[in-house]
Each structure stands twice: as C-alpha cells, then as structure tokens.
VMD Tcl script that builds the backbone (N, CA, C; Angstrom):
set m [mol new atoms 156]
animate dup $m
set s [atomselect $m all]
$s set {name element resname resid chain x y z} {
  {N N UNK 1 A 49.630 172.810 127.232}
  {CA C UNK 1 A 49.704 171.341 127.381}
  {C C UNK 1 A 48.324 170.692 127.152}
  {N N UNK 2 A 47.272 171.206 127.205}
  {CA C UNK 2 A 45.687 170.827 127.382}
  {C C UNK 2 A 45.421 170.755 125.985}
  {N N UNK 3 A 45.616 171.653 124.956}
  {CA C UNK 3 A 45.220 171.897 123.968}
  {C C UNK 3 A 45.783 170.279 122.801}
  {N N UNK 4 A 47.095 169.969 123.055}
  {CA C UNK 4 A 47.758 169.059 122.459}
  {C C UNK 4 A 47.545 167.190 123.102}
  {N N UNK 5 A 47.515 167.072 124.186}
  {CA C UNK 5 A 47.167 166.380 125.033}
  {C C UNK 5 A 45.610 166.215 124.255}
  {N N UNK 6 A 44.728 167.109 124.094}
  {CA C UNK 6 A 43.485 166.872 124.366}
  {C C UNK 6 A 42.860 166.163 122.872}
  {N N UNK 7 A 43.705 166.503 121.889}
  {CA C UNK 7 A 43.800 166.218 120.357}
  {C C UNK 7 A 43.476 164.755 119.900}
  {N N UNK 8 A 44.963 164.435 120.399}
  {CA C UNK 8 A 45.638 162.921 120.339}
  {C C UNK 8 A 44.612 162.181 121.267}
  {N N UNK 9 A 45.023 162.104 122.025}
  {CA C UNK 9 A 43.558 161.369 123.282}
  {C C UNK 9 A 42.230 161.250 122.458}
  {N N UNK 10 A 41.837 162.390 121.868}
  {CA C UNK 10 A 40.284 162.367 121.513}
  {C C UNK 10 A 40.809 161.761 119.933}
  {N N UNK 11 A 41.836 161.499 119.347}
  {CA C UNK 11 A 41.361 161.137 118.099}
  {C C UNK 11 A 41.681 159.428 118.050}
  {N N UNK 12 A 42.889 159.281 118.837}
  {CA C UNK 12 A 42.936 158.096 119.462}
  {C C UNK 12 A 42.142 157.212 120.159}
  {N N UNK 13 A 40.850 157.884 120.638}
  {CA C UNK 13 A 40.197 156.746 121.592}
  {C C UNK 13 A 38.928 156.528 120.409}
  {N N UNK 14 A 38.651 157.800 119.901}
  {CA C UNK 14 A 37.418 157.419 119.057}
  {C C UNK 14 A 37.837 156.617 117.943}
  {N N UNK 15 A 39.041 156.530 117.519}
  {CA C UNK 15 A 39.560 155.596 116.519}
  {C C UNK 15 A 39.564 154.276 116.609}
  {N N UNK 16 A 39.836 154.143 117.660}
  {CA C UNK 16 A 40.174 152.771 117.769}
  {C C UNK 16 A 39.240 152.081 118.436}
  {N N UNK 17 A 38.503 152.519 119.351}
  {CA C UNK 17 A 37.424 152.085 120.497}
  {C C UNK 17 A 36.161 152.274 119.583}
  {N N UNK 18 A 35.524 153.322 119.270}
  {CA C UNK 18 A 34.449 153.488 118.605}
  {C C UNK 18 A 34.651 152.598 117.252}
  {N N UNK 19 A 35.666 152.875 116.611}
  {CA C UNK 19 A 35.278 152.298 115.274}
  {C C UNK 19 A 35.664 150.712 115.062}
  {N N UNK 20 A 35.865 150.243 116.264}
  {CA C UNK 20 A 35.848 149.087 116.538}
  {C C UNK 20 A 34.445 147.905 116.886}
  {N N UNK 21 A 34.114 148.929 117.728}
  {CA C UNK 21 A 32.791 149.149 118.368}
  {C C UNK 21 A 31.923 149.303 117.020}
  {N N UNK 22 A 31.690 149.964 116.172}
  {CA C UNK 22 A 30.707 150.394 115.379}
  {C C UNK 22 A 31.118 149.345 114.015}
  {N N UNK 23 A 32.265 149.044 114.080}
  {CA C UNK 23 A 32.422 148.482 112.641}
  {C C UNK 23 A 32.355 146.952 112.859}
  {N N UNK 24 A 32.197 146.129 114.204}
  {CA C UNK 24 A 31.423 145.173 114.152}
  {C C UNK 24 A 29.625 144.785 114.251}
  {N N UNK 25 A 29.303 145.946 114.981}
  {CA C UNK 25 A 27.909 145.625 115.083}
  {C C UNK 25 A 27.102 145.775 113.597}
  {N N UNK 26 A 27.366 146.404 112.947}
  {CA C UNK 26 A 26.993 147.076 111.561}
  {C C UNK 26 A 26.585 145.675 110.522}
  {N N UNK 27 A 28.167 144.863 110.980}
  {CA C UNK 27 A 27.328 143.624 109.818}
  {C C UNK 27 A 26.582 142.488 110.476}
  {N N UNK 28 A 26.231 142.605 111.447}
  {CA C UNK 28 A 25.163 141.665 112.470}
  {C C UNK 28 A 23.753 142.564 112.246}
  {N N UNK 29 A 24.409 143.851 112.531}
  {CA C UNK 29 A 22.762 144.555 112.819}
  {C C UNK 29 A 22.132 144.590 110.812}
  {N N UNK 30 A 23.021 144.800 110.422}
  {CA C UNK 30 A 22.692 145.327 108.982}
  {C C UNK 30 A 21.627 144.054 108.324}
  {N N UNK 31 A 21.974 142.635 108.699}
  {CA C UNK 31 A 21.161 141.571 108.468}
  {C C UNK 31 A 20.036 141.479 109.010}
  {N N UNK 32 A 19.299 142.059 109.813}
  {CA C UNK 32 A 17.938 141.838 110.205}
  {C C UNK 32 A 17.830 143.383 111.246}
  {N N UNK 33 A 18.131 143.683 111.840}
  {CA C UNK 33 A 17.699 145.170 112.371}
  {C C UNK 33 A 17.694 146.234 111.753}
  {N N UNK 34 A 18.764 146.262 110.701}
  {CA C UNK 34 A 18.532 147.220 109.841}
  {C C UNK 34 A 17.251 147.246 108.736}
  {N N UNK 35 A 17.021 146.147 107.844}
  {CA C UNK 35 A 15.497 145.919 107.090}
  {C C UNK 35 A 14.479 146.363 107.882}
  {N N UNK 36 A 14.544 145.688 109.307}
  {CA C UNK 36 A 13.064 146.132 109.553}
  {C C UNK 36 A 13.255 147.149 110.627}
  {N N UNK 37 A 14.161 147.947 110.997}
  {CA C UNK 37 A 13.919 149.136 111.242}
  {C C UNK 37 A 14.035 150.492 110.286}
  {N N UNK 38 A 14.472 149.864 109.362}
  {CA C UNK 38 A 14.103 151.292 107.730}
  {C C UNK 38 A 12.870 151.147 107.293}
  {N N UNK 39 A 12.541 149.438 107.393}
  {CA C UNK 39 A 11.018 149.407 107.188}
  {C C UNK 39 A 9.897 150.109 108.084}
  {N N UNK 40 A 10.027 150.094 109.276}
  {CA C UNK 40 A 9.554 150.654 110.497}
  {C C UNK 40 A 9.545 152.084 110.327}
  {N N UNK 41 A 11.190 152.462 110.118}
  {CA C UNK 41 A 11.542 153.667 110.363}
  {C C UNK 41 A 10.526 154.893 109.664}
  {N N UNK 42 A 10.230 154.031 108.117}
  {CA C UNK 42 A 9.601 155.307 106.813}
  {C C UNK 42 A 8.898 154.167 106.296}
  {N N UNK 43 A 7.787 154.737 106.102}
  {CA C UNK 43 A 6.936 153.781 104.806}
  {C C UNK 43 A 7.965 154.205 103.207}
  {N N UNK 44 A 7.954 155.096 103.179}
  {CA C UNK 44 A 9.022 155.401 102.183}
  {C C UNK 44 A 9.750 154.557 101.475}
  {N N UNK 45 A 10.722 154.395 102.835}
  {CA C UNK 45 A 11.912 153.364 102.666}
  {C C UNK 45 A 11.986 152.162 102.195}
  {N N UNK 46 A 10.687 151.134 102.886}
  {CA C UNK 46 A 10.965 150.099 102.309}
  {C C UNK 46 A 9.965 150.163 100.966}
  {N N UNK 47 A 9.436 151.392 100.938}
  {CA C UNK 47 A 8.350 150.908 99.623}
  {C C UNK 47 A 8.891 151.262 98.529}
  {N N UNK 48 A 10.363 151.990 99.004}
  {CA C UNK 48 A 11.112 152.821 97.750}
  {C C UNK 48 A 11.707 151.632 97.124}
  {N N UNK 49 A 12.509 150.456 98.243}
  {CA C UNK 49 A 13.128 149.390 97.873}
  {C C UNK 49 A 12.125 148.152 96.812}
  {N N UNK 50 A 11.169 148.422 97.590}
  {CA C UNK 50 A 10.132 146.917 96.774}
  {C C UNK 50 A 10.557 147.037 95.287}
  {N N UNK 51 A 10.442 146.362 94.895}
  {CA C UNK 51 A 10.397 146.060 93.501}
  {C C UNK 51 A 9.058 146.540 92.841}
  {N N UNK 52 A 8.298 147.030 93.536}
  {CA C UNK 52 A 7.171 147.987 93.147}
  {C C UNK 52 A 7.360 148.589 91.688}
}
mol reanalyze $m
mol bondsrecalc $m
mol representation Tube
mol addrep $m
C-alpha cells in the first residue's frame, strides 16, 4: 500500500504546488533578479551576453 500511495501523492503535490509555485515567480524574477544575479553570479555571464 506505501509503495503506490507514495507515487501519486509525490507526483501530484510536486505538480501542481511546485510548478505553480515556480512557474509564477520565474517571469517576475526573470525581469530584474535574474540579469543581475547572472551578472553577479559569473563575470562570464554577463560579459558573454554584452554585445562585446
């Protein structure tokens, strides 16, 4: 009973709760936390982007 029970529950909550959860913050954060924390994150990153 644990094994089947434990499936559904776990694919069900991360489905719907998490990717609910994650698939709104993404286009708020993606507009200004994301730039300057890739910028932050790697010199790399944003120097890969510059138009350099």
């Amino acid at each position: 009973c644990p094994p089947p029970a434990a499936p559904p529950s776990a694919e069900v909550w991360p489905k719907k709760e998490p990717l609910d959860v994650e698939m709104q913050p993404p286009p708020m954060e993606l507009q200004t936390p994301t730039p300057l924390d890739a910028m932050f994150a790697t010199p790399e990153t944003w120097i890969s982007s510059l138009p350099s």
